[in-house]
C-alpha positions in Angstrom: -8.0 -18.3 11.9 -10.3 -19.3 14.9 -9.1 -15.7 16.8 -10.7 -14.0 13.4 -13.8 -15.3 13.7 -14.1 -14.9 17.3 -13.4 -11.1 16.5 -15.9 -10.5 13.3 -18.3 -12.4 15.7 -18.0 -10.2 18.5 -18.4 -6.7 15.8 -21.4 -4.9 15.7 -23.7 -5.2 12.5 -22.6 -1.7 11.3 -18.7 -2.4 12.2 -18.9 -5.6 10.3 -20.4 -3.3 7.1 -18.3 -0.6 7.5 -15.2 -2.5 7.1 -16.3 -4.7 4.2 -16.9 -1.6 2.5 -13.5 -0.2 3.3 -12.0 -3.4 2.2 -14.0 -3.3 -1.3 -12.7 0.2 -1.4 -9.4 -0.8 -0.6 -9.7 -3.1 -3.4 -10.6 -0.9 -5.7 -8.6 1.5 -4.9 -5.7 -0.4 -5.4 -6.8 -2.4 -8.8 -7.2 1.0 -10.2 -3.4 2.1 -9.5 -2.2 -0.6 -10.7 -4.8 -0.7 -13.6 -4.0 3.2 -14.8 -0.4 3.6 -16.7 -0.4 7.2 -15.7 -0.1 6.7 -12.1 3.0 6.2 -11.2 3.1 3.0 -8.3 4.7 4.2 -5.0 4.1 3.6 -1.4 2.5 7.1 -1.0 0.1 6.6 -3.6 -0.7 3.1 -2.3 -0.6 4.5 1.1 -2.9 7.4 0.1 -5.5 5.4 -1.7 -5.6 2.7 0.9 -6.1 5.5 3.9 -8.4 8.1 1.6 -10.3 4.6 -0.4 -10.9 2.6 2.7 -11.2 5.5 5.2 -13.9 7.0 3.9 -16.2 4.4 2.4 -15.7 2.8 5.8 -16.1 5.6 8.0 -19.5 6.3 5.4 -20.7 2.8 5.4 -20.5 2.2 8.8 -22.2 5.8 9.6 -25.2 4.5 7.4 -26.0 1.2 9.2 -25.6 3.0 12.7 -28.2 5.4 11.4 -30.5 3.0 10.1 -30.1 0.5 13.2 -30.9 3.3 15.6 -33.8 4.2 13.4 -35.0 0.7 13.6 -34.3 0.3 17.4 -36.8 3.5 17.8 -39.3 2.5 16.0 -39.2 -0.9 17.4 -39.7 1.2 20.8 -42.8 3.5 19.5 -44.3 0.4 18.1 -44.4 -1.5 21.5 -45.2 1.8 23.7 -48.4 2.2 21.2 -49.4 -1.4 21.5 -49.3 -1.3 25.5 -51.5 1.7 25.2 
């Protein structure tokens, strides 16, 4: 448990949201197959849910906070090149 948190600690603020998000995805994803009579419960619609559920709100979330960090970084920047002016 110890090597877990040593990882998590060591991700990036947008890593750590992006796989949150796939893991609530995930989640969901898998609550609603099993949730839904009309789905029939296999290991390629698990499969496809987990990879299509958590792939893409992941691969989203994580996009998101990289954007908004690098926004933040740059205007962290502009802000301390216009007060050395």
């Amino acid at each position: 448990m110890a090597q877990v948190r040593s990882v998590w600690a060591r991700l990036s603020g947008p890593a750590k949201i992006g796989l949150s998000f796939a893991l609530l995805a995930i989640v969901l994803s898998l609550f609603g197959i099993f949730r839904n009579p009309e789905i029939s419960v296999t290991w390629r619609t698990i499969f496809v849910a987990v990879v299509i559920g958590g792939g893409v709100w992941g691969l989203i979330a994580w996009a998101i906070a990289t954007a908004i960090v690098d926004v933040e970084e740059e205007i962290e920047e502009i802000s301390q090149d216009g007060s050395e002016a």
